[in-house]
PDBQT receptor file of N, H, CA, C and O in Angstrom, charges set to zero:
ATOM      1  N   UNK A   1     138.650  86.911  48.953  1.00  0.00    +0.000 N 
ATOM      2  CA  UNK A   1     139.416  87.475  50.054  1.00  0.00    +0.000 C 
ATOM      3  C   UNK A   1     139.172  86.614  51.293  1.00  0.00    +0.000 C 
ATOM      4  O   UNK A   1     138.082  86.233  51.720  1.00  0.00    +0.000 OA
ATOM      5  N   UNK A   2     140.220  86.412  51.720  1.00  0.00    +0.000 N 
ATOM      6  H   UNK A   2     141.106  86.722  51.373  1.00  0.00    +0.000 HD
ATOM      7  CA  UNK A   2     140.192  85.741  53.672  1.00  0.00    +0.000 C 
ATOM      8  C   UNK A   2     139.189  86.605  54.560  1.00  0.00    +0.000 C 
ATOM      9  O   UNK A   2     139.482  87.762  54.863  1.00  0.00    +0.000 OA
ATOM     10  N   UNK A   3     138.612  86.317  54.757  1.00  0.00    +0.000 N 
ATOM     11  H   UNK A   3     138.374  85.378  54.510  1.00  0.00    +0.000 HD
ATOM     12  CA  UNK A   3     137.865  87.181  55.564  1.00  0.00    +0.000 C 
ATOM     13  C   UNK A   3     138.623  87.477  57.245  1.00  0.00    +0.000 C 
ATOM     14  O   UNK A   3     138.481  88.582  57.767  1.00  0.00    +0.000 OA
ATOM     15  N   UNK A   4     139.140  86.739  57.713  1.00  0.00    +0.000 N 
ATOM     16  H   UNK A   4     139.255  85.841  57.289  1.00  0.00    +0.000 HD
ATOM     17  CA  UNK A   4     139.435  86.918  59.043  1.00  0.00    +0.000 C 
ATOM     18  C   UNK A   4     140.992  87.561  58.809  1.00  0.00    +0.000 C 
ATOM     19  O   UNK A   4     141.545  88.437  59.475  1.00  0.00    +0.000 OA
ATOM     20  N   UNK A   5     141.456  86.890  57.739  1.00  0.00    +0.000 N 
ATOM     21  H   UNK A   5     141.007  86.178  57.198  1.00  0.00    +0.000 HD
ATOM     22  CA  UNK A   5     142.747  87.831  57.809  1.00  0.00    +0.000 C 
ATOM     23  C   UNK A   5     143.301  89.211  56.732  1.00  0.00    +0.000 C 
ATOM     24  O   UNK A   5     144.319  89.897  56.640  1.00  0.00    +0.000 OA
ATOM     25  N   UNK A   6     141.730  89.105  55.904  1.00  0.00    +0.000 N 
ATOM     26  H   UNK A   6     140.903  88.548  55.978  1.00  0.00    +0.000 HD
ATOM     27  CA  UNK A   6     141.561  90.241  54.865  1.00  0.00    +0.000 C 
ATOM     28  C   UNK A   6     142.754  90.598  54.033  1.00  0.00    +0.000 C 
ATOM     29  O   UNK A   6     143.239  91.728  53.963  1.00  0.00    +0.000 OA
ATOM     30  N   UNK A   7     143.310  89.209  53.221  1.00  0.00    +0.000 N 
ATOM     31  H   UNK A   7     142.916  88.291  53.278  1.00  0.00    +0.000 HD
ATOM     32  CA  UNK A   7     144.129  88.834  52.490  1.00  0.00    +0.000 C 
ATOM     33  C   UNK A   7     143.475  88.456  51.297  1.00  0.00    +0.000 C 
ATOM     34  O   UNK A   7     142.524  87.687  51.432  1.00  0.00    +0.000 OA
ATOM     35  N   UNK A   8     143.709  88.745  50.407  1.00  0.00    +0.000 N 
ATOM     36  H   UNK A   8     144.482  89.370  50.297  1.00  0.00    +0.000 HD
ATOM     37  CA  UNK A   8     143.806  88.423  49.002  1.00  0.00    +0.000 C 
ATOM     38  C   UNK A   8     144.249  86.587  48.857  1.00  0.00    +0.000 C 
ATOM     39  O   UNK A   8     145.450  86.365  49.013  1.00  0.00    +0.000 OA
ATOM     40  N   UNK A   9     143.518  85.580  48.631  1.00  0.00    +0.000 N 
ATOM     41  H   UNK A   9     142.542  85.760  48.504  1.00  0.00    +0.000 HD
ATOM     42  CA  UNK A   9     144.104  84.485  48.560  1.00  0.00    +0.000 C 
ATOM     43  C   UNK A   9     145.577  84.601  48.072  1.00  0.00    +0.000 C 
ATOM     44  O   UNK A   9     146.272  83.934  48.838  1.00  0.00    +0.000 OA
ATOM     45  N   UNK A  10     146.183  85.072  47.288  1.00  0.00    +0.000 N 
ATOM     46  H   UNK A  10     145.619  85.614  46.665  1.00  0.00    +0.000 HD
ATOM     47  CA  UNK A  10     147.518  85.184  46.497  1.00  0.00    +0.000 C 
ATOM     48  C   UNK A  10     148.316  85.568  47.426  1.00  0.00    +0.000 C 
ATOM     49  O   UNK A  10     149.474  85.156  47.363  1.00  0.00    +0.000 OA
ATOM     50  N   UNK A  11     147.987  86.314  48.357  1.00  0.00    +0.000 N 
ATOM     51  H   UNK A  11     147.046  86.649  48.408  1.00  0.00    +0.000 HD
ATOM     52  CA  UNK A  11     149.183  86.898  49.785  1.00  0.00    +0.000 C 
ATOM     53  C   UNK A  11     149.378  86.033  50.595  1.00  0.00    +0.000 C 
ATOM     54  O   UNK A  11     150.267  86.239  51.422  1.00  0.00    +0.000 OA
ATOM     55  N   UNK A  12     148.549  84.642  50.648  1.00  0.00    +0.000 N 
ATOM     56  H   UNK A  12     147.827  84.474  49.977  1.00  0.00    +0.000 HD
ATOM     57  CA  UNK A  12     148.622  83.691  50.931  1.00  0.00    +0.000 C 
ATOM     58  C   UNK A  12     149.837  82.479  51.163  1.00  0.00    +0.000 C 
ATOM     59  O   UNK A  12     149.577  81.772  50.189  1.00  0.00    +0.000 OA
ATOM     60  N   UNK A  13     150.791  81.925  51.725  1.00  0.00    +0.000 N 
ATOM     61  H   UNK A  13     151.003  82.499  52.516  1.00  0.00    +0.000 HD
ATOM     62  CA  UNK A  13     151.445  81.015  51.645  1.00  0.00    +0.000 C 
ATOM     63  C   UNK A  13     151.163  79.998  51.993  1.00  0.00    +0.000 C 
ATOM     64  O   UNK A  13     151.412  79.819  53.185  1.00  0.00    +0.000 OA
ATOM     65  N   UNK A  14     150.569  78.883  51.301  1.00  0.00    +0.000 N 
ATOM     66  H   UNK A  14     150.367  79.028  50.332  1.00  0.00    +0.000 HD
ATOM     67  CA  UNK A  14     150.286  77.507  51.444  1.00  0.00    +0.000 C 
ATOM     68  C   UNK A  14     151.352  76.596  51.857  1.00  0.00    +0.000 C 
ATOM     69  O   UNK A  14     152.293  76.933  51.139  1.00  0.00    +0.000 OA
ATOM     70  N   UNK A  15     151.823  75.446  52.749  1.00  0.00    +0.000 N 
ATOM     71  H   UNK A  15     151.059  75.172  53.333  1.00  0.00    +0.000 HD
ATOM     72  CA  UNK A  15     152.933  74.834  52.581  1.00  0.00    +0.000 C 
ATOM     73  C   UNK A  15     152.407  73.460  52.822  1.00  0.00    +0.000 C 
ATOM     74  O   UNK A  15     151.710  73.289  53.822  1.00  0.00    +0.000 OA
ATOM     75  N   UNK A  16     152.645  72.508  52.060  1.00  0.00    +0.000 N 
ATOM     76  H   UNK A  16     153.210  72.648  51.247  1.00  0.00    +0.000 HD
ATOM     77  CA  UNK A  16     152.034  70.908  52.764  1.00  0.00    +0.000 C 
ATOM     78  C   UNK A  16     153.325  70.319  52.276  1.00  0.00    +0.000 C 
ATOM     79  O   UNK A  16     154.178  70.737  51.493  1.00  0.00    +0.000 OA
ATOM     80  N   UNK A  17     153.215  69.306  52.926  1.00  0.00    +0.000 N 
ATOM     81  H   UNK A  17     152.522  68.967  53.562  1.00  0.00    +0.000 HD
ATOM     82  CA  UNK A  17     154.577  68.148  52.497  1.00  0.00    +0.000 C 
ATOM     83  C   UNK A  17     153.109  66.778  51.989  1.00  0.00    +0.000 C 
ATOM     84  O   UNK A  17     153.214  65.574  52.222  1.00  0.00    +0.000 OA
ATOM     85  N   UNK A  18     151.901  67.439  51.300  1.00  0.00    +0.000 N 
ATOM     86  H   UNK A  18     151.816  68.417  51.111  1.00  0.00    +0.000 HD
ATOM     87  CA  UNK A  18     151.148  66.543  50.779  1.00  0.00    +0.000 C 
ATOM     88  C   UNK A  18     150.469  67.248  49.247  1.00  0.00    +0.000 C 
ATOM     89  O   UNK A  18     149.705  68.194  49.055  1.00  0.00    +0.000 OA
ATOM     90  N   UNK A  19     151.074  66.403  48.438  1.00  0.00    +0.000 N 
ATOM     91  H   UNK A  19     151.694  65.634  48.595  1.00  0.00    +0.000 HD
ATOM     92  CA  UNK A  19     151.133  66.983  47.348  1.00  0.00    +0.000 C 
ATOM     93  C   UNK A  19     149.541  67.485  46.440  1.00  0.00    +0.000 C 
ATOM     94  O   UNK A  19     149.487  68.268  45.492  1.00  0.00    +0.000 OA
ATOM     95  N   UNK A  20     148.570  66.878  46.980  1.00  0.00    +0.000 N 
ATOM     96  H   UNK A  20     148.614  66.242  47.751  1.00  0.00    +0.000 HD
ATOM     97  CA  UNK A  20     147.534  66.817  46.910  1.00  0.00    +0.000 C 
ATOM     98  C   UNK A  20     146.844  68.365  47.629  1.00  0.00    +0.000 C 
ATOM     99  O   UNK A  20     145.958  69.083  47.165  1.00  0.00    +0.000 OA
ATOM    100  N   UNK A  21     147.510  68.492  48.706  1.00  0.00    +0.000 N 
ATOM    101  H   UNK A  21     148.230  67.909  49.083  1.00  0.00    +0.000 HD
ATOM    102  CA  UNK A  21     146.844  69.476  49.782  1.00  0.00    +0.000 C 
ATOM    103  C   UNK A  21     147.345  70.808  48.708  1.00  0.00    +0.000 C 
ATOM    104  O   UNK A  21     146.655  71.791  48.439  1.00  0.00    +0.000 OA
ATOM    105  N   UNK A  22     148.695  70.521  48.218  1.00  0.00    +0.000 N 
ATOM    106  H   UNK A  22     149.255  69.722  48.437  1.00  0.00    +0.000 HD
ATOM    107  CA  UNK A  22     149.118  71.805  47.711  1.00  0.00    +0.000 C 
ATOM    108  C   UNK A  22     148.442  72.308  46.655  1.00  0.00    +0.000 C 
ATOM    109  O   UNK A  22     147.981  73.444  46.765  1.00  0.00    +0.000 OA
ATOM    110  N   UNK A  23     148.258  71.593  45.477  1.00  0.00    +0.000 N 
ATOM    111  H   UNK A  23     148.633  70.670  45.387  1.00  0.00    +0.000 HD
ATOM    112  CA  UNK A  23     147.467  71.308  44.463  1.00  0.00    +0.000 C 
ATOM    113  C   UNK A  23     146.183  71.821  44.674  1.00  0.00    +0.000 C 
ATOM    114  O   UNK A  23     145.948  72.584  43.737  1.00  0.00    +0.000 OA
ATOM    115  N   UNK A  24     145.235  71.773  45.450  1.00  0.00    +0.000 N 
ATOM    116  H   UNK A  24     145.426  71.153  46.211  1.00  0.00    +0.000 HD
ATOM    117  CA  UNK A  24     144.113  72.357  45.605  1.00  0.00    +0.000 C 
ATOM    118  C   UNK A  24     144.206  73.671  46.255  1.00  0.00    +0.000 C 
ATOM    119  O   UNK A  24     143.351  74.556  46.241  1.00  0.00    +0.000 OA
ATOM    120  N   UNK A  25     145.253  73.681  46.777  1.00  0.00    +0.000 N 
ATOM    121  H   UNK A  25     145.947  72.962  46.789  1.00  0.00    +0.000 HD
ATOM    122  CA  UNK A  25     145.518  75.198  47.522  1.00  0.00    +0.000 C 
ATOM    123  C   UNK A  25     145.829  76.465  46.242  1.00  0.00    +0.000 C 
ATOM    124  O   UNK A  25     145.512  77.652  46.322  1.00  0.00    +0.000 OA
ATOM    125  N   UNK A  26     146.615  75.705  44.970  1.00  0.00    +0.000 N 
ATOM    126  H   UNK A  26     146.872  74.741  44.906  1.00  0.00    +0.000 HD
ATOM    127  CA  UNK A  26     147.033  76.571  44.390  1.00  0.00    +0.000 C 
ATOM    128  C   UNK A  26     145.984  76.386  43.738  1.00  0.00    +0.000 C 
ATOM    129  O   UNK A  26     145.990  77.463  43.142  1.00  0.00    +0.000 OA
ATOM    130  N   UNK A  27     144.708  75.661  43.222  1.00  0.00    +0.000 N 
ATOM    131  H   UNK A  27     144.704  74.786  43.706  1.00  0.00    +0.000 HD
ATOM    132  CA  UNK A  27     143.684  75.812  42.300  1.00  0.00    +0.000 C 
ATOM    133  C   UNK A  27     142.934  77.231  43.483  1.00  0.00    +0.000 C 
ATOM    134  O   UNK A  27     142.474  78.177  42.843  1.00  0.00    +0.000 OA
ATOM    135  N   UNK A  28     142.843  77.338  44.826  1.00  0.00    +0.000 N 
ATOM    136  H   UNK A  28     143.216  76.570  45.346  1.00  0.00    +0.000 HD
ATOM    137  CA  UNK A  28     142.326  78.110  44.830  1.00  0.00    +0.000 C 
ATOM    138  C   UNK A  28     142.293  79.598  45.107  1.00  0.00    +0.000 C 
ATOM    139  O   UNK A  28     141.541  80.490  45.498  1.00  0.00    +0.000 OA
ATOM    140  N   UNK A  29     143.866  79.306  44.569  1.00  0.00    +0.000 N 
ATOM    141  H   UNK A  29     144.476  78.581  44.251  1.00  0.00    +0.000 HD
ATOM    142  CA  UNK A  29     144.653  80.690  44.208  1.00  0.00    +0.000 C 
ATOM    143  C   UNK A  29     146.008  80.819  45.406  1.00  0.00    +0.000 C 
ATOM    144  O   UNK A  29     146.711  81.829  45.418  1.00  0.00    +0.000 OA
ATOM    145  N   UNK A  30     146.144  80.143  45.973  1.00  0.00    +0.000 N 
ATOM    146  H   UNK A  30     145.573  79.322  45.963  1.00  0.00    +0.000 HD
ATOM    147  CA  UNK A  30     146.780  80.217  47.176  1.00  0.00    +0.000 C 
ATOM    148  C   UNK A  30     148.455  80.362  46.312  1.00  0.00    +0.000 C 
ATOM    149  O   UNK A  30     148.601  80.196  45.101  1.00  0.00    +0.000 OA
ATOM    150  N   UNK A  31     149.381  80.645  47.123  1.00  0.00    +0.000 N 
ATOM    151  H   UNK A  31     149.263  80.780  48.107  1.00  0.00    +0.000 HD
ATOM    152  CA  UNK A  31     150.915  80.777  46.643  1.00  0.00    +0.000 C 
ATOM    153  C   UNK A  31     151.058  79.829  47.320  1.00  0.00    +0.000 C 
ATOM    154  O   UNK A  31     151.349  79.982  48.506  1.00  0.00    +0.000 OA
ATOM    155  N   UNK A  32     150.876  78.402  46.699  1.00  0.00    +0.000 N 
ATOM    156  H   UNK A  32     150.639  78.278  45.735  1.00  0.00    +0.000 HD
ATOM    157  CA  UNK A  32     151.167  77.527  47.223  1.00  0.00    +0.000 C 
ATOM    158  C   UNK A  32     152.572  76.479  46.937  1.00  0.00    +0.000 C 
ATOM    159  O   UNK A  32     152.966  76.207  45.803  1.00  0.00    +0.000 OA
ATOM    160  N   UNK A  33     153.280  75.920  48.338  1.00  0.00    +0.000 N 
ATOM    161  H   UNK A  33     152.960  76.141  49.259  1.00  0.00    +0.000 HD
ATOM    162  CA  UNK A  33     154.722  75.246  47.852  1.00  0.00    +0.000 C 
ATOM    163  C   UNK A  33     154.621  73.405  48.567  1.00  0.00    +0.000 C 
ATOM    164  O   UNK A  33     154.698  73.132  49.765  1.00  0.00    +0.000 OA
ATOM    165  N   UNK A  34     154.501  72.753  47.831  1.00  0.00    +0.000 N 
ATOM    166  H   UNK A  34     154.438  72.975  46.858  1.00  0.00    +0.000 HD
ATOM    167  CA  UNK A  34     155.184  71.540  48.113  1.00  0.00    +0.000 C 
ATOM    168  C   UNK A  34     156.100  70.989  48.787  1.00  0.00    +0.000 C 
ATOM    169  O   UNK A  34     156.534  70.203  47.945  1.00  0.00    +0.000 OA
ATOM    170  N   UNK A  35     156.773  70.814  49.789  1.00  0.00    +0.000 N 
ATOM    171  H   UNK A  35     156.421  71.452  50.474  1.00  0.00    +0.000 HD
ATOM    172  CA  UNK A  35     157.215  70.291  50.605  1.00  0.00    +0.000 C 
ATOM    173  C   UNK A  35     157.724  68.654  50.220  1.00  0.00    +0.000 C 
ATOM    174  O   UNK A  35     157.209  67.733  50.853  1.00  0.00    +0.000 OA
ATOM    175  N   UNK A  36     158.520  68.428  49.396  1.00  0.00    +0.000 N 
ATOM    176  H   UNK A  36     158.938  69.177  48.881  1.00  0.00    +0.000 HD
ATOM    177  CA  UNK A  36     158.539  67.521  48.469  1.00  0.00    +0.000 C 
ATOM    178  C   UNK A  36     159.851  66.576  49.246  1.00  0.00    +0.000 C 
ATOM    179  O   UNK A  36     161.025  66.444  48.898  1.00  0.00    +0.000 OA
ATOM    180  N   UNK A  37     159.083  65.993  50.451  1.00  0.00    +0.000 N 
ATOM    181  H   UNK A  37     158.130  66.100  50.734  1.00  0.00    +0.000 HD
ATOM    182  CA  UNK A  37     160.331  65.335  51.215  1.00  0.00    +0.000 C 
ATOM    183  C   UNK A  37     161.030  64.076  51.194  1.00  0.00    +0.000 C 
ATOM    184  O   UNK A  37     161.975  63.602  51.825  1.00  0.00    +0.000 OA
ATOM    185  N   UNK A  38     160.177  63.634  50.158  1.00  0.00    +0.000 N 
ATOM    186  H   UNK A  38     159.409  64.019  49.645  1.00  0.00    +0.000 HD
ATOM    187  CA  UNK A  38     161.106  62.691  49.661  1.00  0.00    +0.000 C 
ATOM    188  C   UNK A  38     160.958  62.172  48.143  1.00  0.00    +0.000 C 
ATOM    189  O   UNK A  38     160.674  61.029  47.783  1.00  0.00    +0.000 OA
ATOM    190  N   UNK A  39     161.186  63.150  47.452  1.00  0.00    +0.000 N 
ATOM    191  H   UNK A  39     161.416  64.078  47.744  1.00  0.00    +0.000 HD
ATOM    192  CA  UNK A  39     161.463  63.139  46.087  1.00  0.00    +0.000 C 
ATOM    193  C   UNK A  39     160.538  62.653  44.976  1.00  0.00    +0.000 C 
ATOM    194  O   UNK A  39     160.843  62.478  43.797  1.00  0.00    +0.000 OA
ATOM    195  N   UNK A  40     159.183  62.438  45.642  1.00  0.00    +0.000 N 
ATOM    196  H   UNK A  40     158.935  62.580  46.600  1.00  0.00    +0.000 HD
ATOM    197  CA  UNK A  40     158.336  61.830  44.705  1.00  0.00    +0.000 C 
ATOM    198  C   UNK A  40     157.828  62.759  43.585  1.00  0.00    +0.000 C 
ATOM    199  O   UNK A  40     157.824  63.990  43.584  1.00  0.00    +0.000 OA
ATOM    200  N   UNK A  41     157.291  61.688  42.384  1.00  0.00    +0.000 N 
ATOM    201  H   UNK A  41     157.294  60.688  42.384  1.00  0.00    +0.000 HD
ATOM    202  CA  UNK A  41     157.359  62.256  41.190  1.00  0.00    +0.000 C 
ATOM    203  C   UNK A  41     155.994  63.548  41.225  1.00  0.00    +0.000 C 
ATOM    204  O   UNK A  41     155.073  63.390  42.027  1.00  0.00    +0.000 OA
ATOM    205  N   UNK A  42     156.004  64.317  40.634  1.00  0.00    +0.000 N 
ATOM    206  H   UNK A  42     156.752  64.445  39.982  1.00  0.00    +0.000 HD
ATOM    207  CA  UNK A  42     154.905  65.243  40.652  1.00  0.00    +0.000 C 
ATOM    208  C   UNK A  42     153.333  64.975  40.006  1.00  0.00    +0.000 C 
ATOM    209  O   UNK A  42     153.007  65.460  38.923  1.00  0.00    +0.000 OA
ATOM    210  N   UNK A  43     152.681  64.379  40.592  1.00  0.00    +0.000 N 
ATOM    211  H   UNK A  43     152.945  63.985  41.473  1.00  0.00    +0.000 HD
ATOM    212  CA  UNK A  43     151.277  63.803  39.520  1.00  0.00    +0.000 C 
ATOM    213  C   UNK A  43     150.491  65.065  38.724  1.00  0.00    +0.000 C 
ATOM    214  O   UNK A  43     150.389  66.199  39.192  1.00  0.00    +0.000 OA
ATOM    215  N   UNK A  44     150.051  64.705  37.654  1.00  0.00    +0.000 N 
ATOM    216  H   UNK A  44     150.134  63.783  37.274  1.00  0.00    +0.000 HD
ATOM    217  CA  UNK A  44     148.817  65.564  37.055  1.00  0.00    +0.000 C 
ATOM    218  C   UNK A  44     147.908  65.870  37.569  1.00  0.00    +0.000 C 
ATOM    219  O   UNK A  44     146.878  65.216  37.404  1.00  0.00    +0.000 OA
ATOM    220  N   UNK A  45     147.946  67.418  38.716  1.00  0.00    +0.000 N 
ATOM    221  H   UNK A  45     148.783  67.949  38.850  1.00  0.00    +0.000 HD
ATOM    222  CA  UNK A  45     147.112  67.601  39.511  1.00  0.00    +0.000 C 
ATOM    223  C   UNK A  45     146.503  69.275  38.924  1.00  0.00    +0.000 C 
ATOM    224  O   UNK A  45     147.070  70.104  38.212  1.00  0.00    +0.000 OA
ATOM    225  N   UNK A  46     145.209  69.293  39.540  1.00  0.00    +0.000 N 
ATOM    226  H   UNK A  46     144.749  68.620  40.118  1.00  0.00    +0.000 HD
ATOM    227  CA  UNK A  46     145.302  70.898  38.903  1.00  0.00    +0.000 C 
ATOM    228  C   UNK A  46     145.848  71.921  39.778  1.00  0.00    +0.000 C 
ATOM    229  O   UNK A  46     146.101  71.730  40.967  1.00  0.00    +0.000 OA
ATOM    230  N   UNK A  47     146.015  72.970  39.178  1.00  0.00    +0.000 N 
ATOM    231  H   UNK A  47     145.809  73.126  38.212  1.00  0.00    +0.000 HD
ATOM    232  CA  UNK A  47     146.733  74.393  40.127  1.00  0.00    +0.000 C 
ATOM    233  C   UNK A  47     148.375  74.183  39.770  1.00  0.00    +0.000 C 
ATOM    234  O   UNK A  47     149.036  73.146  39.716  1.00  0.00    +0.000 OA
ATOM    235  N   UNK A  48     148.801  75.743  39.524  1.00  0.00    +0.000 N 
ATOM    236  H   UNK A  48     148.264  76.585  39.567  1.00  0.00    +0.000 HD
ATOM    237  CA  UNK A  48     150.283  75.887  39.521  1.00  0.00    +0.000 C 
ATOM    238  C   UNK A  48     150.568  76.039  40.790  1.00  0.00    +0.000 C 
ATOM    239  O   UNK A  48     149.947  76.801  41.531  1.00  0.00    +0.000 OA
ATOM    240  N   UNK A  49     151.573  75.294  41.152  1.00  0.00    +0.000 N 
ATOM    241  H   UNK A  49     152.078  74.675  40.550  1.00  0.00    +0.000 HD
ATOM    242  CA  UNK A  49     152.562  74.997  42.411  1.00  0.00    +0.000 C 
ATOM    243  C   UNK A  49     153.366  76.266  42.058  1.00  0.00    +0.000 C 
ATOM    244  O   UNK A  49     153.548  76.522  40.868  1.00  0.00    +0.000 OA
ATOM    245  N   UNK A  50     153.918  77.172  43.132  1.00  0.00    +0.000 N 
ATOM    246  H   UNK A  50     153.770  76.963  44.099  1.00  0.00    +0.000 HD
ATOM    247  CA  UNK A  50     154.489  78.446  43.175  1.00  0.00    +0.000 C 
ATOM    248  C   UNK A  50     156.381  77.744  43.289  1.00  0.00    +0.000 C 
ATOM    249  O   UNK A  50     157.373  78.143  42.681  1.00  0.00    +0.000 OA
ATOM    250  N   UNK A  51     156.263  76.737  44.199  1.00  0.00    +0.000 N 
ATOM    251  H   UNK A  51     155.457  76.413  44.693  1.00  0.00    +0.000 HD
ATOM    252  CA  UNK A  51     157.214  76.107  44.330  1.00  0.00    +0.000 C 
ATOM    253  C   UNK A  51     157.388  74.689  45.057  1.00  0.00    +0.000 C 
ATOM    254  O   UNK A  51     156.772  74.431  46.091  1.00  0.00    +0.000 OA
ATOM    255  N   UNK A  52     158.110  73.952  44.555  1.00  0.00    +0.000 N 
ATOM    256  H   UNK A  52     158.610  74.162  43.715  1.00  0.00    +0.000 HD
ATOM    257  CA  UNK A  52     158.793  72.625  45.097  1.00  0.00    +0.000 C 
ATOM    258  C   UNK A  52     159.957  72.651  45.835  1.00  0.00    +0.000 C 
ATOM    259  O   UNK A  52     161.045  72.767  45.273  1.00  0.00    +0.000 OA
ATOM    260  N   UNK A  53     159.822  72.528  47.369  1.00  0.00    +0.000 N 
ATOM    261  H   UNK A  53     158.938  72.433  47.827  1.00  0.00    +0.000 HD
ATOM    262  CA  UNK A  53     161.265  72.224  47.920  1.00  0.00    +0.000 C 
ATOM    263  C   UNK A  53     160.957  70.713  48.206  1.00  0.00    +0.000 C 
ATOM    264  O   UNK A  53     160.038  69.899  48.121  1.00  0.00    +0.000 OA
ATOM    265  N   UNK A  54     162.903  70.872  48.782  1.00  0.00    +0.000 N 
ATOM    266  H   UNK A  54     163.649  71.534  48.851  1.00  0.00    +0.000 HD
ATOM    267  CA  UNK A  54     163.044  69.579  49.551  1.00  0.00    +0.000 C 
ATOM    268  C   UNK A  54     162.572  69.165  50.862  1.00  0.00    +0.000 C 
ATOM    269  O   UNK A  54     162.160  68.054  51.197  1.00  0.00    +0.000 OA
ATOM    270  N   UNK A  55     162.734  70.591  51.796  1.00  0.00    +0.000 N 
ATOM    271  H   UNK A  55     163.069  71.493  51.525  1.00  0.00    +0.000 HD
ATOM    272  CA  UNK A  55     162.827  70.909  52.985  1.00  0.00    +0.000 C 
ATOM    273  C   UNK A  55     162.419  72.459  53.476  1.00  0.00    +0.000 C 
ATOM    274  O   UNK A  55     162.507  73.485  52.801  1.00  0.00    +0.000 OA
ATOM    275  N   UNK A  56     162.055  72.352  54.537  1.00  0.00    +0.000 N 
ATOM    276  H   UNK A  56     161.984  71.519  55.085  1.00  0.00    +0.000 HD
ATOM    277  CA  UNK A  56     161.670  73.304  54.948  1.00  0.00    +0.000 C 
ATOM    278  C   UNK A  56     162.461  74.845  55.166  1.00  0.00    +0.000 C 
ATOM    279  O   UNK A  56     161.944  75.949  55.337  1.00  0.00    +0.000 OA
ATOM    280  N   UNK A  57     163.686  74.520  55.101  1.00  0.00    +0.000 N 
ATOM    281  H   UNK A  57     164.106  73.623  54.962  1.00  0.00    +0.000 HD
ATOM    282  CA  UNK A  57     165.163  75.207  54.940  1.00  0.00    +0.000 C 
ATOM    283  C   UNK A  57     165.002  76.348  54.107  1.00  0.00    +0.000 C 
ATOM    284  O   UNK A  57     165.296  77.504  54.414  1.00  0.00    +0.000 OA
ATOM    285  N   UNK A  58     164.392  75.850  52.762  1.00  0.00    +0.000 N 
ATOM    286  H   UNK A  58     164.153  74.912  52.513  1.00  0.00    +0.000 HD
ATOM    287  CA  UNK A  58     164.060  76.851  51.155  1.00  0.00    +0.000 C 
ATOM    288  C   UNK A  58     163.570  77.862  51.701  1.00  0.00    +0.000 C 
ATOM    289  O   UNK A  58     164.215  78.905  51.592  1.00  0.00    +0.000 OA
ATOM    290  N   UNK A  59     161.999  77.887  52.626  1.00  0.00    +0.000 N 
ATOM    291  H   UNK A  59     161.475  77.040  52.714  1.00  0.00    +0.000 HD
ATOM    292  CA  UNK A  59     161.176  78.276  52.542  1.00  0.00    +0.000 C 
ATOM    293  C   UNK A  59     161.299  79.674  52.594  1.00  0.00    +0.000 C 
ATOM    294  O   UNK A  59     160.728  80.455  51.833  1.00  0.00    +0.000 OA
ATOM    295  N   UNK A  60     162.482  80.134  54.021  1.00  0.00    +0.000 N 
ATOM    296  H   UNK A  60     162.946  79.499  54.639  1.00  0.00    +0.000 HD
ATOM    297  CA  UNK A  60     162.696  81.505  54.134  1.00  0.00    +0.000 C 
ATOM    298  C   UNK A  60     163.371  82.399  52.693  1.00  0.00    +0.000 C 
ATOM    299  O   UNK A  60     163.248  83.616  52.561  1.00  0.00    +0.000 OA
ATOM    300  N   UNK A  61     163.985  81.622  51.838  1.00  0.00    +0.000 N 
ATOM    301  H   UNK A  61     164.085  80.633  51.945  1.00  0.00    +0.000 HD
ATOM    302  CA  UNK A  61     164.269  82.381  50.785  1.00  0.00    +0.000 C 
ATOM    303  C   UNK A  61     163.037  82.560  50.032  1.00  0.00    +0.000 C 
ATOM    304  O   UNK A  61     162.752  83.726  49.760  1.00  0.00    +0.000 OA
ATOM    305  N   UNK A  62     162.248  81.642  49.639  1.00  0.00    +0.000 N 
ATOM    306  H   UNK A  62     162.480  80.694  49.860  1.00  0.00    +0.000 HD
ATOM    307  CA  UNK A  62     161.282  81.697  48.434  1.00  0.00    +0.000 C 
ATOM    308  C   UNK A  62     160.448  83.099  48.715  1.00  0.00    +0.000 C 
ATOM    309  O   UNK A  62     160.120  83.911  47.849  1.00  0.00    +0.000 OA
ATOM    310  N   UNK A  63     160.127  83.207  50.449  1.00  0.00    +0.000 N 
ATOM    311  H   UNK A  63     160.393  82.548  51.153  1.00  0.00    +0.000 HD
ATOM    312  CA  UNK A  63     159.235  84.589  51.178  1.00  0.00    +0.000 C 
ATOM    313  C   UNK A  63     159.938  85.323  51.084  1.00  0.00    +0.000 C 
ATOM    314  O   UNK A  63     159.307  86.368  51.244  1.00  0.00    +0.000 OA
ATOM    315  N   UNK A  64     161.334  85.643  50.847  1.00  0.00    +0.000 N 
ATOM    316  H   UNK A  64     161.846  84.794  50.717  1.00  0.00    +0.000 HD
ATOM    317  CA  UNK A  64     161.970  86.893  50.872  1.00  0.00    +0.000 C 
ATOM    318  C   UNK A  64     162.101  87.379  52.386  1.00  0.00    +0.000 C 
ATOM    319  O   UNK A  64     162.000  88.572  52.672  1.00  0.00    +0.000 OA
ATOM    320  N   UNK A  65     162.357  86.281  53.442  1.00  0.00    +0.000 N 
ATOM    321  H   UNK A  65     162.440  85.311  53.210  1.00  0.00    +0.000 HD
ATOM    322  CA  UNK A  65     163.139  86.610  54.235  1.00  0.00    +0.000 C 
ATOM    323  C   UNK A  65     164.235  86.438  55.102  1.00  0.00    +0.000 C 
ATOM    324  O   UNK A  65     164.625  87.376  55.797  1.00  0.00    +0.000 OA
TER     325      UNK A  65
């Protein structure tokens, strides 16, 4: 749990446009999304990515708002 914001890592939204940052966010449970701004290929990293955009545009749909 977050302690300061007394969240469940998973209630969490991670966002990096660094594919690396995301990757460890989602190993540590985070709902984490990629920011994938210019189309590079996805490396063998650990943690499931919740999602891949292009742009920051996606983002309000993926949160449901």
């Amino acid at each position: 749990m977050t302690l300061h914001l007394k969240l469940s890592p998973e209630r969490v939204c991670f966002v990096s446009s660094n594919g690396w940052d995301a990757a460890g966010a989602a190993q540590f449970g985070f709902r984490a999304v990629w920011a994938n701004r210019l189309g590079a290929p996805r490396e063998n990293l650990p943690g499931t990515l919740a999602a891949e955009i292009r742009d920051l545009d996606a983002l309000p749909g993926l949160l449901g708002l």
